[in-house]
C-alpha positions in Angstrom: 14.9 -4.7 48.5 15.5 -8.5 47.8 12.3 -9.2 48.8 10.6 -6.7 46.2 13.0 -8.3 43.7 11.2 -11.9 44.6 8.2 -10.2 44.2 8.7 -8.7 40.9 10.3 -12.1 39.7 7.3 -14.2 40.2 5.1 -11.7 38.7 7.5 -11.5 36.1 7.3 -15.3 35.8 3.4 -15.5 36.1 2.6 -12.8 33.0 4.7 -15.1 31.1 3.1 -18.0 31.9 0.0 -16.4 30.8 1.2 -15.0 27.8 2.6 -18.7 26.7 -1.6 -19.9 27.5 -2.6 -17.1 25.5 -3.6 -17.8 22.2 -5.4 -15.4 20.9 -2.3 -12.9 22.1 0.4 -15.0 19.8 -1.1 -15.3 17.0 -2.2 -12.0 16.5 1.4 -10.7 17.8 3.5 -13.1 16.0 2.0 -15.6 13.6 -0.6 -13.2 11.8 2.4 -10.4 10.8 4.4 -13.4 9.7 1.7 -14.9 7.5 1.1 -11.4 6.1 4.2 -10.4 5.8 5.4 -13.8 4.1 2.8 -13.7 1.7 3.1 -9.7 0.4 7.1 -10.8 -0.1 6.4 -13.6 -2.1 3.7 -11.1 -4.2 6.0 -8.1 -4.5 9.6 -9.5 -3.8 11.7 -8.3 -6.4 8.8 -6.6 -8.9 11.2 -3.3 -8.2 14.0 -4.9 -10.0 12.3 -6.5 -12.7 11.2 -4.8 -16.1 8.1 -4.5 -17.1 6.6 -6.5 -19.6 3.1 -7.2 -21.1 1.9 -10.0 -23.3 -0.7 -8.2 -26.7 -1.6 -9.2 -29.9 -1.6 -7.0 -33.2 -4.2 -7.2 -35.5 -3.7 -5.9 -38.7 -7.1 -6.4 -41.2 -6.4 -4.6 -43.8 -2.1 -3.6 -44.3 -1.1 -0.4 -45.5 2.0 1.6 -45.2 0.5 3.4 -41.8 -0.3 0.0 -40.1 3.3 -1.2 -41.7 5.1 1.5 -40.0 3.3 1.2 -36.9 4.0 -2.3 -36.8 7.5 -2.1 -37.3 7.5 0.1 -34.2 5.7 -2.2 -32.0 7.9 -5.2 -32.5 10.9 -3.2 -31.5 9.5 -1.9 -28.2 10.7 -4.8 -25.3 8.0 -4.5 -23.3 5.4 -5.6 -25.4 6.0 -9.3 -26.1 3.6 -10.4 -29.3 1.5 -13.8 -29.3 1.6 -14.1 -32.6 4.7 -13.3 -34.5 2.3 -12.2 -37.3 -0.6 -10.1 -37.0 -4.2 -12.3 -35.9 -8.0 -11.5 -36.7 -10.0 -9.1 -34.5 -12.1 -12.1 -33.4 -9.3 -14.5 -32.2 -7.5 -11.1 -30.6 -11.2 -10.4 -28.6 -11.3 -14.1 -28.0 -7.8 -13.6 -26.4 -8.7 -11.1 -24.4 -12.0 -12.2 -22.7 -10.3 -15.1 -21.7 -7.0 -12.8 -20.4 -4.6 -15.0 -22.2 -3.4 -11.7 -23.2 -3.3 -8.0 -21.3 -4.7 -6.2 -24.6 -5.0 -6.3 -28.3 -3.9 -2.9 -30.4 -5.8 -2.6 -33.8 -3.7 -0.8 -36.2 -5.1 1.3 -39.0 -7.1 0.4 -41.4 -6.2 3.1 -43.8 -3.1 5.2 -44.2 -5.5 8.1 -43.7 -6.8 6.6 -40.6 -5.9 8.7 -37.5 -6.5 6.0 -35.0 -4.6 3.1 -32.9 -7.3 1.5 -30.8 -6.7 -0.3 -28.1 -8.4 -3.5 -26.7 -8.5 -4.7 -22.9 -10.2 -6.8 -20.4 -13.2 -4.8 -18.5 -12.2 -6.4 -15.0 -8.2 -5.2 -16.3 -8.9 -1.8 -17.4 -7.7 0.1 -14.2 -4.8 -2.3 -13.9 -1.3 -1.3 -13.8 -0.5 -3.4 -17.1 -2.9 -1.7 -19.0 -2.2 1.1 -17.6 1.6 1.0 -18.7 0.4 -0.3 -22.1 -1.4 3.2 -22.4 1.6 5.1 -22.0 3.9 3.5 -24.2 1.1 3.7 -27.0 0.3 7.3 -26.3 4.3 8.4 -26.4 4.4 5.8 -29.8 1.4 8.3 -31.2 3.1 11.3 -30.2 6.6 10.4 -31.9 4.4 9.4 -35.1 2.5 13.1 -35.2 5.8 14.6 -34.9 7.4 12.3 -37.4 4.3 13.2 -39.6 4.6 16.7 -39.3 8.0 17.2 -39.8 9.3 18.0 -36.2 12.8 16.9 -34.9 12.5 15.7 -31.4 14.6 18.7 -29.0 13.8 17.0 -25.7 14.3 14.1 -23.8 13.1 12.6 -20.3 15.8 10.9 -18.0 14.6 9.6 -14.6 17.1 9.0 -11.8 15.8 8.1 -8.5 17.2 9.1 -5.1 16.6 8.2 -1.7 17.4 10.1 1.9 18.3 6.3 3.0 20.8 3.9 1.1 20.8 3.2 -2.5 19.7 -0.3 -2.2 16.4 0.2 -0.1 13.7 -1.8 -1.8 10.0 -2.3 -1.5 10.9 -5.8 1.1 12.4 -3.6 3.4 9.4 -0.7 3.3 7.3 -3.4 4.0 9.2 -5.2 6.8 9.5 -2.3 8.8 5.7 -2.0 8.5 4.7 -5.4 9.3 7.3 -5.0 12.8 5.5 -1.9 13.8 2.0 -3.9 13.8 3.0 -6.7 15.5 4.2 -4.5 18.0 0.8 -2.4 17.6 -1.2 -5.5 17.9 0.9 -7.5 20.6 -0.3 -4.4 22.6 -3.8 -3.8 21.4 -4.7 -7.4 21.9 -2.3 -8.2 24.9 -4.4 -7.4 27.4 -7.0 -10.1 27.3 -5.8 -11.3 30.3 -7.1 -8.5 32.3 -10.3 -9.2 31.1 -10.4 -12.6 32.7 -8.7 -11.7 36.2 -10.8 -8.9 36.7 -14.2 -11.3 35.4 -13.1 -13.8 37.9 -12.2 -11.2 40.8 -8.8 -12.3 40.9 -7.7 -8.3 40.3 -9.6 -7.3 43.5 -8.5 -10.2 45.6 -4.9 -9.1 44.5 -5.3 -5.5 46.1 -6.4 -7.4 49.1 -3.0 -9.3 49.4 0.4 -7.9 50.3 1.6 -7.9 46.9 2.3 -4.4 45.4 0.2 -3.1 42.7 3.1 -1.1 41.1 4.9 -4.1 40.8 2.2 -6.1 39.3 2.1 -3.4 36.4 5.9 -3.1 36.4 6.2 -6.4 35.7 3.3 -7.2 33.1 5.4 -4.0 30.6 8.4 -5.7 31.3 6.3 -9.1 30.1 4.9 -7.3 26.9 8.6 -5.4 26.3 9.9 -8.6 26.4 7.2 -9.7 23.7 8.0 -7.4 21.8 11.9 -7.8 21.4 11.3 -11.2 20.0 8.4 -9.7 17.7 11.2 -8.0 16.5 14.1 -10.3 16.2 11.7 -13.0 14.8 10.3 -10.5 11.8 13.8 -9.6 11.1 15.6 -12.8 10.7 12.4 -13.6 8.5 12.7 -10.5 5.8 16.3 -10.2 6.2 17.4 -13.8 6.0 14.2 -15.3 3.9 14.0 -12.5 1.3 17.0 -10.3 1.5 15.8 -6.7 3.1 18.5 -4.8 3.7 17.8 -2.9 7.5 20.0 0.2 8.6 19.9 0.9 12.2 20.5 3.5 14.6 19.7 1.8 17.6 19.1 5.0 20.7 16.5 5.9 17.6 15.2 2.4 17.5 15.2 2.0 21.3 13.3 5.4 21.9 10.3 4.4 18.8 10.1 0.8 20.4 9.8 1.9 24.2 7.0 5.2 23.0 5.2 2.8 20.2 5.1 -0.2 22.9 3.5 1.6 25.6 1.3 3.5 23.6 -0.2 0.7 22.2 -0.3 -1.0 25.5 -2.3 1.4 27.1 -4.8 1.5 24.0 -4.8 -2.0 24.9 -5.1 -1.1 28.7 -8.4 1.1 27.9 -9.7 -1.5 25.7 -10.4 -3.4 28.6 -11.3 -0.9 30.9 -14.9 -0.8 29.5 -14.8 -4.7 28.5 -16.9 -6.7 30.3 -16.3 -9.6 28.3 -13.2 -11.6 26.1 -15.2 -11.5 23.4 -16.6 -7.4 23.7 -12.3 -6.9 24.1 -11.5 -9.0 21.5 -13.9 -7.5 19.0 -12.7 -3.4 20.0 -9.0 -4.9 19.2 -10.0 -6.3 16.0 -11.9 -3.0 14.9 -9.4 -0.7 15.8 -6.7 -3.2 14.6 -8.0 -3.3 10.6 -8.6 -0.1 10.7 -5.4 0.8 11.4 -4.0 -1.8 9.1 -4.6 -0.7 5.7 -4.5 3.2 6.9 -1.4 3.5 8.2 0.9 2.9 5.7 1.9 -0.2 6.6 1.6 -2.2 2.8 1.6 1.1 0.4 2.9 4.9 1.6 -0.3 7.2 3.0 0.7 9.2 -0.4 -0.7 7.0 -2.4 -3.7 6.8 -0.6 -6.6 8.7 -2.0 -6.5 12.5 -1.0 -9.9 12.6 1.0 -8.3 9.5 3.0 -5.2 10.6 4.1 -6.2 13.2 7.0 -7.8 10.3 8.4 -4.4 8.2 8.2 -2.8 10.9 10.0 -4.5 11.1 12.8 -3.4 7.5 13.4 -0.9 6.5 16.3 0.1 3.3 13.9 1.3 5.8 11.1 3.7 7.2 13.4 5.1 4.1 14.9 5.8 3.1 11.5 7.4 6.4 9.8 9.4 6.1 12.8 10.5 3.1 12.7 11.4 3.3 9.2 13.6 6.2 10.1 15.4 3.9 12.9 16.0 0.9 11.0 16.0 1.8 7.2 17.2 5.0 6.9 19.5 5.0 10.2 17.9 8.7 11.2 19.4 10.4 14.3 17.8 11.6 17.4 18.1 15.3 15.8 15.3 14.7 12.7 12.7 17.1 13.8 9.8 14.1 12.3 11.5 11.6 14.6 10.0 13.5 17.6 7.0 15.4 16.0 6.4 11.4 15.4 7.3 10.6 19.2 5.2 13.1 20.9 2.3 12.2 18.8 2.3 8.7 19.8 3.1 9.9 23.3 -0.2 11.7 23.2 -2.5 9.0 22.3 -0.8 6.6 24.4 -1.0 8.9 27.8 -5.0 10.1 27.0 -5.6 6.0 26.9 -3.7 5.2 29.6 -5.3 8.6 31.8 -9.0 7.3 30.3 -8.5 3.9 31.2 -7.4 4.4 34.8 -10.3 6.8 35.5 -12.6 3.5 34.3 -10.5 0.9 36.3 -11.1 3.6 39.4 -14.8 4.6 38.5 -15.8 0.9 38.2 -13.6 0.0 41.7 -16.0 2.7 43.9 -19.2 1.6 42.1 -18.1 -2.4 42.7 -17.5 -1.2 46.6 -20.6 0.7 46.8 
């Protein structure tokens, strides 16, 4: 027994060693969430708490008591801040725009019998969400003016309240922290076999089996290794969003422990089959990075899959990496039990693809073991 303990210990020590040399394996595990992750706080940290507010001009070219009227409702509304505390000419509004001092320019009537408020914005804006919101606030001013014009007392109002199955004070940092944990996990695995690559180019895998050394131990060892990895991926993206930008994380940790210990070694044996077929670091290296994007912007890591257009989102669910990451939502930001039905629909999911790699990968490892001895 002690001597399989010696064993696993300098195995243990050796995968770290060659973990530390590998490049390629850090910065893809650690230093590229952080730089993503760092940069989409700063972009988005705080826009949840912060009202709206756009920057227009009002041209006015010929007053009347409809473009009066209008006016007077435009400089009460808080979002719209004016440029011009009076009303400017079409040309220096369209001026303005082109040059996106401004998010739009509203023309008011011309003529108290003039029907329209027309509305002037950038071509490369026009899907924005500024204009967007600038839309809606004119269309509900229009609406409250043909009411107003035809007599109508307003019955109804709109109220939104928002609620959450997680705490009250989950923002868009801690969505997004939870997200960029799960891919450095997901890519600490995908690209954290590189190694294998290289011992089995160099022949040092086959002149392993011809030692004493166990092979169960070898394996044992290098998940321990990437387990390991993985913890600090963890502690290191949480200290950063927690501490650096103020998300707010609710744990249930035998939740968190079961998605970590599934997500890890399903991505490790994606990894695992990666370089099965891989004849070369580069040939590995360039599966990872395919499979890596992909996932990336598909799984809901940035923005929910909901958002995502509807033709899209089958393809986002057949993704391991959405799973990992609703489920490690549900561990660390909404604190869900071991009882929520998705947390092991989630589970087995993962479970699936990460046993079909592993299974895949091991009949390639074999196959290419008989053809090397032939």
């Amino acid at each position: 027994m002690s001597h399989t303990r010696q064993q696993f210990a300098k195995m243990l020590t050796t995968h770290l060693k060659m973990t530390m040399r590998e490049k390629q394996a850090w910065f893809w595990g650690i230093f590229f969430p952080v730089i993503l992750m760092v940069l989409f706080m700063l972009i988005f940290s705080g826009s949840s708490d912060s009202t709206f507010s756009a920057e227009v001009a009002i041209v006015e070219e010929q007053p009347n008591a409809a473009s009066q009227a209008m006016l007077q409702q435009l400089q009460q509304i808080s979002a719209l801040e004016l440029k011009s505390d009076e009303p400017v000419t079409r040309e220096q509004a369209d001026t303005w725009v082109k040059e996106k001092e401004i998010a739009a320019a509203i023309i008011l009537p011309e003529a108290e019998s003039a029907s329209a408020l027309q509305l002037i914005v950038n071509k490369e804006n026009e899907q924005g969400v500024a204009t967007q919101a600038i839309v809606g606030i004119l269309d509900k001013l229009v609406q409250q003016a043909n009411l107003t014009a035809a007599g109508a007392v307003p019955t109804y109002e709109l109220r939104l309240e928002s609620v959450s199955s997680g705490n009250e004070d989950l923002e868009y940092k801690d969505f997004l922290l939870t997200g960029m944990i799960a891919l450095a996990i997901a890519q600490g695995g995908l690209f954290g076999m590189v190694d294998m690559v290289e011992m089995r180019r160099k022949g040092l895998l086959k002149r392993l089996r011809m030692t004493p050394a166990k092979m169960s131990l070898f394996g044992l060892s290098d998940m321990t290794m990437r387990m390991l990895f993985g913890l600090v991926q963890i502690v290191i993206l949480s200290l950063i969003g927690v501490l650096g930008f103020g998300a707010t994380l609710h744990l249930y940790l035998p939740s968190l422990i079961l998605v970590f210990l599934v997500g890890a070694l399903s991505f490790n044996a994606m990894g695992y089959l990666f370089s099965s077929f891989s004849k070369t670091t580069e040939a590995y290296m360039g599966m990872a990075n395919i499979a890596s994007f992909m996932m990336m912007f598909l799984s809901g890591i940035f923005f929910p899959v909901e958002t995502m257009p509807e033709w899209l989102q089958p393809v986002a669910l057949v993704l391991p990496l959405t799973y990992f990451v609703d489920n490690l939502r549900e561990s660390m930001v909404y604190a869900t039990g071991l009882g929520s039905a998705s947390l092991w629909s989630g589970l087995g999911i993962l479970a699936l693809w990460g046993a079909a790699a592993f299974l895949l990968g091991s009949r390639l490892y074999k196959a290419k073991s008989i053809a090397a001895a032939r």
